[in-house]
N, C-alpha and C positions, 0 to 999 in steps of 0.2 A: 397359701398363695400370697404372694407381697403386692401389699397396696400402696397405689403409688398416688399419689396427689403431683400433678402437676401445672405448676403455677408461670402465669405469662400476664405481663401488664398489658398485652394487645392492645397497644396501643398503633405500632407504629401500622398494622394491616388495617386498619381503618382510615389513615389517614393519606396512604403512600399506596397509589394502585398496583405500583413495582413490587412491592412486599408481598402484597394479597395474592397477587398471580402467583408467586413462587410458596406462600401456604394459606390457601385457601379457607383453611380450617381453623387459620390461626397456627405460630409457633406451636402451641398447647396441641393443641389438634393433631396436630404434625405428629410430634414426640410422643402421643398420648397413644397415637394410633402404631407404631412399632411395638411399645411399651407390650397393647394387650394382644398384637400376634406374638411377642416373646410370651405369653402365660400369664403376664401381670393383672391384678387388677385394678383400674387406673379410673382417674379422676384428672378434672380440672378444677383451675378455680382462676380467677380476674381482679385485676385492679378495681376494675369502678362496680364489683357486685359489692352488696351490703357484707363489711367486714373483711373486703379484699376475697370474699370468700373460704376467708380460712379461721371461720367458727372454732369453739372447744372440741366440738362433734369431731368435723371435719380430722381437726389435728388428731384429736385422740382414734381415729380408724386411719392413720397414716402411719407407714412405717418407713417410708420414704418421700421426702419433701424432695423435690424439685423447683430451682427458682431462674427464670430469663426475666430481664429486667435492665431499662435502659435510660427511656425520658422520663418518667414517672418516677425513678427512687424518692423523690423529696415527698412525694403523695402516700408514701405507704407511713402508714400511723405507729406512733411510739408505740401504742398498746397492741397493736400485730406483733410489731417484733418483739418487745417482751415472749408475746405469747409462745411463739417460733423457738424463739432463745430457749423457753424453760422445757417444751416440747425435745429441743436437742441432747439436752444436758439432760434430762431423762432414761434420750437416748434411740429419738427419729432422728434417720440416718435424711442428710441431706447435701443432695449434690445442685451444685452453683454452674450456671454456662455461660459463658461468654462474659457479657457486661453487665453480667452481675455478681461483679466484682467487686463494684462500686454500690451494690444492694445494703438499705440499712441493716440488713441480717449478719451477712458476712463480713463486713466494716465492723458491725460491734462484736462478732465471736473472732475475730483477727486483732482488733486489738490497733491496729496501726491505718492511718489512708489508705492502703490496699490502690494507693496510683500507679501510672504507668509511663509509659510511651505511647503513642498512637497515630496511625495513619490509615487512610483510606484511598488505597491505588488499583486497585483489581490484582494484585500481585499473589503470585504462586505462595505457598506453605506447603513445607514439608515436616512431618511431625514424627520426630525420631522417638524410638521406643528404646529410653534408658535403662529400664526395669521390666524386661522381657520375660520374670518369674513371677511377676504379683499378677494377682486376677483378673485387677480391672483391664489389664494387657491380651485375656484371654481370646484366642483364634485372630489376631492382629498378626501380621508382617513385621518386617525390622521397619517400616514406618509407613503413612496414614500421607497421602499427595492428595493436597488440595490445589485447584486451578486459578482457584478467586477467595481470599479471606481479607482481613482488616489484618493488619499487622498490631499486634502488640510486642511491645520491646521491653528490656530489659533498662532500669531496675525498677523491678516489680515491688512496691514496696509492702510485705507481707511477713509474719513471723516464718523463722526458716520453717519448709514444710516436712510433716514426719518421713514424710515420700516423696520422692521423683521418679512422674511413671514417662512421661511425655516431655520430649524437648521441644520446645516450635522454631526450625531457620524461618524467613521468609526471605525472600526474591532480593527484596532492598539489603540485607544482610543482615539484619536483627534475628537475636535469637528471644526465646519466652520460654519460663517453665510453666508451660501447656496443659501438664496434667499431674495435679499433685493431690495429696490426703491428709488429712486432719484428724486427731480427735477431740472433741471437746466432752469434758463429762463423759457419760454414759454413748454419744452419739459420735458417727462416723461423717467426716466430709470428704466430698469430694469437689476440689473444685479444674473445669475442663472450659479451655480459653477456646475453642471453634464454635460461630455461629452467629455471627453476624448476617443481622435482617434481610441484606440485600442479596444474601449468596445462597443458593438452595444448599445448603452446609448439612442441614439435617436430613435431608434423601439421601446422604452418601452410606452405602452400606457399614461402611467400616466405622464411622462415627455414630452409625448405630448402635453397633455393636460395642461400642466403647461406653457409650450411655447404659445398655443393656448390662452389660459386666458392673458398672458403676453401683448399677441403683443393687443389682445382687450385693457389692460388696458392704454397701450400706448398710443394706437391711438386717447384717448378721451384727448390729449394734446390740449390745448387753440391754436387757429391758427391764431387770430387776433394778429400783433406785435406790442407792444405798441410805441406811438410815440417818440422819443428821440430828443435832441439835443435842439438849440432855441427857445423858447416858447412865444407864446407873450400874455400877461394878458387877461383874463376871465373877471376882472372887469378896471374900471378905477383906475389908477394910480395916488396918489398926493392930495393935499389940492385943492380945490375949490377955 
């Protein structure tokens, strides 16, 4: 069974009664509770517990990291992310949503600002399905209509990604590459731009399900770490 550890700075459901109505449970909560009707076994964990809640323990029974993340980035501690970072490269498979893009995790395994575009209008998204063969695609349509999202726009500043699963138009005419993959080390990313706080984004079946394919494709990250450092010859060394 894949275990999933899902992580949310919940912040903004405590302070925004708009938020709270639409996940009650919390973001975490939300995603947690599809996660383990899909079979998963799942976890959370918080910005303000002791250690953001993402102990050695924790990581090391995680085979899939999940990270939403928005006001809080600056609060999350150098030594978390280390820890995340070395967890990856290991070869915990981790998928990023939304505005956590701009997460200390995924800015340092990317390598670049990871900036954007951005607006906030209630404006439609339509999320075309450019790679209708990869997994994370699995029981999806030729594309994913959202009513209400934040637009992110292009250019996305990010190393080019191994994958393009997800195109995003929206309404105002920007397009977003919405759903792409990574690998770093031993670990699989995924990172998916739907989900902003104000929009019940996560009750939509099909975004479910795209999480749901996600955290699968993650998990089948390499778990064996390759050896590093010293090495001492396979054959003999030198003239006879």
């Amino acid at each position: 069974m894949t275990r999933v550890t899902v992580w949310n700075e919940f912040l903004h459901e405590k302070e925004d009664d708009a938020v709270l109505a639409i996940y009650p449970d919390g973001i975490h909560g939300q995603i947690a509770g599809f996660l383990e009707k899909a079979g998963m076994d799942t976890a959370t964990a918080t910005l303000e517990e002791p250690e953001h809640g993402l102990t050695e323990e924790v990581l090391a029974n995680t085979d899939v990291l999940i990270w939403w993340g928005h006001m809080g980035h600056d609060r999350v501690e150098d030594e978390i992310v280390d820890r995340v970072q070395k967890r990856v490269l290991e070869g915990m498979g981790l998928v990023v949503l939304h505005s956590g893009h701009m997460s200390k995790i995924f800015m340092r395994l990317m390598g670049t600002s990871c900036d954007l575009k951005w607006r906030e209008a209630n404006e439609r998204e339509r999320l075309w399905v450019v790679d209708p063969t990869h997994p994370i695609a699995k029981g999806i349509g030729e594309f994913i209509e959202l009513d209400e999202e934040e637009m992110y726009g292009e250019h996305f500043d990010i190393p080019t990604p191994d994958e393009l699963i997800f195109l995003g138009w929206f309404e105002g005419g920007e397009v977003f590459r919405s759903g792409i993959t990574y690998k770093r080390g031993n670990g699989r990313i995924f990172y998916f731009q739907p989900g902003h706080e104000s929009y019940p984004t996560y009750h939509h079946p099909d975004i479910q399900q795209v999480i749901i394919n996600g955290v699968h494709w993650c998990a089948e990250s390499r778990k064996t770490y390759p050896a590093y450092g010293n090495h001492q010859p396979l054959e003999q060394i030198g003239r006879k």
